[in-house]
N, C-alpha and C positions, 0 to 999 in steps of 0.2 A: 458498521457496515450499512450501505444504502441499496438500493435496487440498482443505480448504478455504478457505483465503489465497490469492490471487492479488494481488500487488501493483501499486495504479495502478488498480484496477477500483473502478467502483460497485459497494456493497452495498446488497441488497435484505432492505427491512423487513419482508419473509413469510420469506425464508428466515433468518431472524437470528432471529425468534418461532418459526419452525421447531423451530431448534436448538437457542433457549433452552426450548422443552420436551420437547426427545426426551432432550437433555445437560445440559442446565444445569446441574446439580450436578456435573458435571466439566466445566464451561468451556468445551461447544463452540461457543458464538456466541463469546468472548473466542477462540477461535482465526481464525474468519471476521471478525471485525473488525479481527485484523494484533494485537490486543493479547495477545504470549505471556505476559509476567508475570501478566497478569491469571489467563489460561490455568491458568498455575500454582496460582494460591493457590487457585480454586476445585475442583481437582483434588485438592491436600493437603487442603483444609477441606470439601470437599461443598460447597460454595454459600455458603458460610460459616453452614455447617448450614441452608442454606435461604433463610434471611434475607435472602443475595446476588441470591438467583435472582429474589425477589418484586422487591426493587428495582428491579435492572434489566428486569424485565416491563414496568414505570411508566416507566422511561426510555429504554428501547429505541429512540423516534423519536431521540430527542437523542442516543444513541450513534451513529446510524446518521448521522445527520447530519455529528457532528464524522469518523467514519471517512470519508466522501465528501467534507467539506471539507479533509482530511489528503491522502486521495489526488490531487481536484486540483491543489494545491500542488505536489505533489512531481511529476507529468506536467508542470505548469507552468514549473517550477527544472530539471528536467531536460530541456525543452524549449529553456529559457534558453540554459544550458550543456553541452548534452551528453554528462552525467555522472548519477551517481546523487547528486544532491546530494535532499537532506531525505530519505531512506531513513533507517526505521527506524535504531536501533542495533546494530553485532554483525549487519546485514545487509545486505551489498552486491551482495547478487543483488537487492534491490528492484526495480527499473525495468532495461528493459532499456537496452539501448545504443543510441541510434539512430547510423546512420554516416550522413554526407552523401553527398550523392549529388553526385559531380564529372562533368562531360562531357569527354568526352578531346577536345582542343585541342591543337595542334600550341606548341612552346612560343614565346611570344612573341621578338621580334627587337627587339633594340636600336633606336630612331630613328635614320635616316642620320648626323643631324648629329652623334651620338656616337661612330661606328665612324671609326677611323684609316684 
């Protein structure tokens, strides 16, 4: 998790145009979108001298989209199972854990006709 990555949350398309013009030539909407490699390349290359940054202005809805259809998925799989399954790679603080919730019950007894 980052200050600006929260795993399992909706991204919002004002703040992702936000970032992609305060940062974008160093990658800070590719860090709020959960994509660090991306993070990366436009951090070495500037935007990929600019270039990166204009594109994704144009694509922005449809990044914003696929990050929120990734996030349901993985709230969904981890809802399944209990687990951080579909969490990025190399991150398993993804999603949290959820623990069930058990009601303390006295433990069950054997039916008569079983007991000697």
């Amino acid at each position: 998790e980052t200050l600006l990555y929260i795993p399992g949350e909706r991204r919002s398309i004002v703040v992702a145009y936000m970032l992609l013009i305060l940062g974008g030539i160093f990658g800070l909407h590719w860090i709020y979108l959960g994509d660090h490699r991306m993070y990366k390349m436009y951090a070495y290359t500037l935007g990929f001298c600019g270039i990166g940054v204009l594109v994704d202005f144009v694509r922005m809805p449809q990044l914003i989209a696929e990050a929120n259809s990734d996030a349901a998925r993985r709230r969904f799989l981890s809802d399944l199972d209990g687990s951080d399954a579909g969490t990025p790679a190399g991150s398993r603080s993804g999603m949290p854990h959820r623990v069930p919730v058990t009601t303390s019950q006295p433990p069950r007894q054997p039916p008569s006709s079983l007991q000697g």
